[in-house]
LOTOR-277542 format. One line per 4 residues: number of its first residue (from 0); their letters; for each residue y, x, z of N, C-alpha, C. Coordinates in Angstrom, 1 decimal. Example, Ala and Ser with C-alpha at 12.3 -4.5 7.8 and 13.67 -1.06 7.14 Angstrom:
BEGIN
0) as) -5.7:13.2:7.8:-4.5:12.3:7.8:-3.3:13.2:7.8  -2.2:12.8:7.1:-1.1:13.7:7.1:0.0:12.9:7.9;
//
This chain:
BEGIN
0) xxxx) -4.3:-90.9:49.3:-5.7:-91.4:49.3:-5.9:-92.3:48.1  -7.1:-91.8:47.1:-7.6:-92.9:46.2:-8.9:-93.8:46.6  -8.9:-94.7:46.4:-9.7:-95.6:47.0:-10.9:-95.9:46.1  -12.1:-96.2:45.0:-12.5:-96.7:44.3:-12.6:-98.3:44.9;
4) xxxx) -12.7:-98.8:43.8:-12.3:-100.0:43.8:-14.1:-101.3:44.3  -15.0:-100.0:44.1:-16.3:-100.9:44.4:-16.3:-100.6:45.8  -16.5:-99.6:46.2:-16.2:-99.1:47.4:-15.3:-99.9:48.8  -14.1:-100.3:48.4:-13.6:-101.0:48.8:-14.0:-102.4:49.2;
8) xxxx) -14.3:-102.8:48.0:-14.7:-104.6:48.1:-16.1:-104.3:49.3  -17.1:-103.2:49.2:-17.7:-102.9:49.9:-17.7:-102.9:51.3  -16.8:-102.5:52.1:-16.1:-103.0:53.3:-16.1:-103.8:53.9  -16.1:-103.7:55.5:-16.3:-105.7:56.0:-14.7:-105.7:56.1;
12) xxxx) -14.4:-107.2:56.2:-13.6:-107.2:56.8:-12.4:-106.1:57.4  -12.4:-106.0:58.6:-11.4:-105.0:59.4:-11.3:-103.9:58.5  -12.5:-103.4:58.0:-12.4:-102.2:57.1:-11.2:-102.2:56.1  -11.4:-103.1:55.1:-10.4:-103.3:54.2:-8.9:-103.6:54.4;
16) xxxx) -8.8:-104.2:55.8:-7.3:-104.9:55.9:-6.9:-103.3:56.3  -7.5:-102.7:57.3:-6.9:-100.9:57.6:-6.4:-100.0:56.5  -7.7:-100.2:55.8:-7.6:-99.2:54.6:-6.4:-99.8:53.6  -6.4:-101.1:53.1:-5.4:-101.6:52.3:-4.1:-100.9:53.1;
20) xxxx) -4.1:-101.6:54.5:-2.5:-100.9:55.1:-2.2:-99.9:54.5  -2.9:-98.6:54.9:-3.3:-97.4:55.0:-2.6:-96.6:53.2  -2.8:-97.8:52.6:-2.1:-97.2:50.9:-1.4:-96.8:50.4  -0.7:-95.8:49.5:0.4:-95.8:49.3:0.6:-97.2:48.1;
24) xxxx) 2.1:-97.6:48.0:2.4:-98.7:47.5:1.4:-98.8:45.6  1.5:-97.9:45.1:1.1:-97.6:44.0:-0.6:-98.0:44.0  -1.1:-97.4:44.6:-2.6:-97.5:45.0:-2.6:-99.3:45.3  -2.1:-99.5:46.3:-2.3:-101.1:46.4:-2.3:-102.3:45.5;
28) xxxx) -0.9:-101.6:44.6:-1.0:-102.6:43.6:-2.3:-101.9:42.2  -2.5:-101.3:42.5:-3.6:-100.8:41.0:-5.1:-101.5:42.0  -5.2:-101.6:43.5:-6.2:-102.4:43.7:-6.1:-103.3:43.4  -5.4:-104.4:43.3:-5.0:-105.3:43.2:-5.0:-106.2:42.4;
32) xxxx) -4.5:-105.2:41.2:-4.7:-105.7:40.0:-5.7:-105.6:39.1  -6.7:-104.7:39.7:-7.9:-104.2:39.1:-8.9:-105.6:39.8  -8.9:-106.0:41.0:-9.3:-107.0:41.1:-9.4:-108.3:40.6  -8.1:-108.9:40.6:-7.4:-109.8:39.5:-8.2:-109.6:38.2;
36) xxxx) -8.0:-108.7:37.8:-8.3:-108.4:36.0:-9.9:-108.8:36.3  -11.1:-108.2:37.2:-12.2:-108.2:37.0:-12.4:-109.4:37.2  -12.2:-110.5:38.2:-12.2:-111.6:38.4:-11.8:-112.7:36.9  -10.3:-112.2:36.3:-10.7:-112.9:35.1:-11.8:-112.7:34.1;
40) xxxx) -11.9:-111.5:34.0:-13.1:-111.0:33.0:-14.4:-111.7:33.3  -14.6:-112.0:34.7:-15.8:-112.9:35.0:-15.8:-114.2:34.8  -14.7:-114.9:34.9:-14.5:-116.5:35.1:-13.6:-116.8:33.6  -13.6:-115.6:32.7:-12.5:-116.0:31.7:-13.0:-117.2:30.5;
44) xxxx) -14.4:-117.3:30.6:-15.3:-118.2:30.1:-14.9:-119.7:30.7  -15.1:-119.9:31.6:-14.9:-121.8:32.4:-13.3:-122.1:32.0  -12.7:-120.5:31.9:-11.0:-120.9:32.3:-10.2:-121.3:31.1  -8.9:-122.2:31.0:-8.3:-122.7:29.9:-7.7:-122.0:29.5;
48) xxxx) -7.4:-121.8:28.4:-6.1:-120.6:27.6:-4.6:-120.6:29.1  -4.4:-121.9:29.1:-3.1:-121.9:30.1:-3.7:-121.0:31.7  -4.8:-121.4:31.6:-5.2:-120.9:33.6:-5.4:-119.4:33.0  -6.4:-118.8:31.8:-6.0:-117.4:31.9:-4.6:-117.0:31.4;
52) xxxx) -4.0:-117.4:31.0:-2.0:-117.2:30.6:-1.6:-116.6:31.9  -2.1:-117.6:33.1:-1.3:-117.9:34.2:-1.9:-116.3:35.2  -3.5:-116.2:35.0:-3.8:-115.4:35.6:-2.9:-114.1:35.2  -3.0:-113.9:33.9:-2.4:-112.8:33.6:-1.3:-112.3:33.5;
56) xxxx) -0.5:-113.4:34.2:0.7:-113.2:34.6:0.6:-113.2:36.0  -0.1:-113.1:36.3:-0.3:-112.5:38.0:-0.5:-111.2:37.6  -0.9:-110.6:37.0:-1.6:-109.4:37.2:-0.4:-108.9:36.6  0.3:-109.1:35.3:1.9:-108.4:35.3:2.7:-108.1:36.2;
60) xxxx) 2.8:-109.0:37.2:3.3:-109.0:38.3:3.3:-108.2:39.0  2.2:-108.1:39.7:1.8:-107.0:40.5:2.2:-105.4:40.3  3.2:-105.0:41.4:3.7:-103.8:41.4:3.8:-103.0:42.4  4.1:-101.7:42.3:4.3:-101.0:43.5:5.4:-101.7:44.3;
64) xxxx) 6.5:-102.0:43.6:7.7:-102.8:44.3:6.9:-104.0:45.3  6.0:-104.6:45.1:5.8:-105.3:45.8:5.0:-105.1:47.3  5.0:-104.0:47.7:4.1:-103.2:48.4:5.2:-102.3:49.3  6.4:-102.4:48.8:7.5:-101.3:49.0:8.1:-102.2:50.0;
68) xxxx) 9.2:-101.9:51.1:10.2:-102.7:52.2:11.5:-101.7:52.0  12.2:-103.0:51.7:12.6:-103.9:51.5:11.8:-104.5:49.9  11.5:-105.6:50.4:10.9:-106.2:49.1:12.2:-106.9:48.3  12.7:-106.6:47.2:14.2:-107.2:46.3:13.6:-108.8:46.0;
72) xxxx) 14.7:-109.4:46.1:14.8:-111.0:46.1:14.6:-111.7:44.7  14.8:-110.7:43.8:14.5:-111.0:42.8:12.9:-110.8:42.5  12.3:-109.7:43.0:11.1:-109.8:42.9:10.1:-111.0:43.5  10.7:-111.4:45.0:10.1:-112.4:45.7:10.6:-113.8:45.1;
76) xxxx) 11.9:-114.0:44.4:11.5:-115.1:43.5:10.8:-115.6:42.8  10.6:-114.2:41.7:9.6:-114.5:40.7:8.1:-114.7:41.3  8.3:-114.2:42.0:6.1:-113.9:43.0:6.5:-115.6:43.7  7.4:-116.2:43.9:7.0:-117.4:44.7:6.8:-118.3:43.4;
80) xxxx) 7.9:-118.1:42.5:7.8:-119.5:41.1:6.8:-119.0:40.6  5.8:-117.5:40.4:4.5:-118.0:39.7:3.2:-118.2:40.9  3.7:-118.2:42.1:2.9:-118.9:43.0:2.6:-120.7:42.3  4.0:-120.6:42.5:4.4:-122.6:42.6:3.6:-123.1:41.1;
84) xxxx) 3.4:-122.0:39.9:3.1:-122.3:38.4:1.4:-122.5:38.5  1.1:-121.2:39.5:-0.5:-121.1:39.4:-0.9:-122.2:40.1  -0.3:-122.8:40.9:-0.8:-124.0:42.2:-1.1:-124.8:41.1  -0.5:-124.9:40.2:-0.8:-126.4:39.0:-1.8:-125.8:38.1;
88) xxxx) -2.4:-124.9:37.8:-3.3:-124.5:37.0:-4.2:-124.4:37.6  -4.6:-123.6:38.7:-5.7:-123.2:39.8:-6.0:-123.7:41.2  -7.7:-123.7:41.2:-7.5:-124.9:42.5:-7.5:-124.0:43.2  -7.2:-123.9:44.9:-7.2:-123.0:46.1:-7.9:-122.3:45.9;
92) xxxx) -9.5:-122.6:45.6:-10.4:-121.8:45.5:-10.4:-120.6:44.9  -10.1:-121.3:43.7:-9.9:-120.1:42.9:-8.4:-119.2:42.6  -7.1:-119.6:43.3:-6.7:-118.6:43.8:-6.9:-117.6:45.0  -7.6:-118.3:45.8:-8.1:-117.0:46.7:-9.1:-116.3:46.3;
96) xxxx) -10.0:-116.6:45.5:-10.8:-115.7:44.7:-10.2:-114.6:44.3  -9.4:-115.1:43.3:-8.6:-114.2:42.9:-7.6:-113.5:42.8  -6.5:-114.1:43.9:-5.4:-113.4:44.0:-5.1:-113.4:45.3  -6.3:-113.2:46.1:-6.5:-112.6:47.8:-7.1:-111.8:47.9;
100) xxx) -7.2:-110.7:49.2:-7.8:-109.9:49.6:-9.7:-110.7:50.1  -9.6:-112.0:50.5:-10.8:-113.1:51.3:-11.6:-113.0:50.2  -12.0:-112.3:49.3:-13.3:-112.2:48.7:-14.2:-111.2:49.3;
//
């Protein structure tokens, strides 16, 4: 299943958490990061060279591996230490904006 990506955000609620399940791992992370990316392209104006750094290393991040079970420990390290990096750059807000599904 390919999903477009306006489409999606289109969705209430229940809709999206189904359909996201519903993905193969590859698709999820290309939502994902297509979200991320458009989110910075909107806010990349307010944001500081370090907070877009940080974003964009979210969006590196993001892989089919991460979507895949067993998730490797080396991947969930690095996803927690640029959790712990972004928390000092980004306020709540604007990580859920941008690096949640709650938009």
């Amino acid at each position: 299943m390919t999903i477009d990506y306006e489409h999606f955000r289109g969705m209430d609620w229940d809709a999206r958490v189904t359909t996201f399940a519903s993905l193969p791992a590859p698709e999820k992370a290309a939502l994902v990061r297509t979200h991320i990316s458009r989110w910075l392209d909107a806010h990349r104006a307010a944001l500081t060279p370090a907070q877009v750094e940080i974003i964009e290393a979210n969006i590196a991040l993001v892989c089919a591996a991460m979507y895949e079970r067993p998730v490797s420990h080396d991947l969930l390290r690095a996803a927690k230490q640029l959790e712990s990096r972004t928390a000092t750059l980004l306020s709540r807000e604007q990580m859920r904006e941008a690096l949640t599904m709650h938009w």
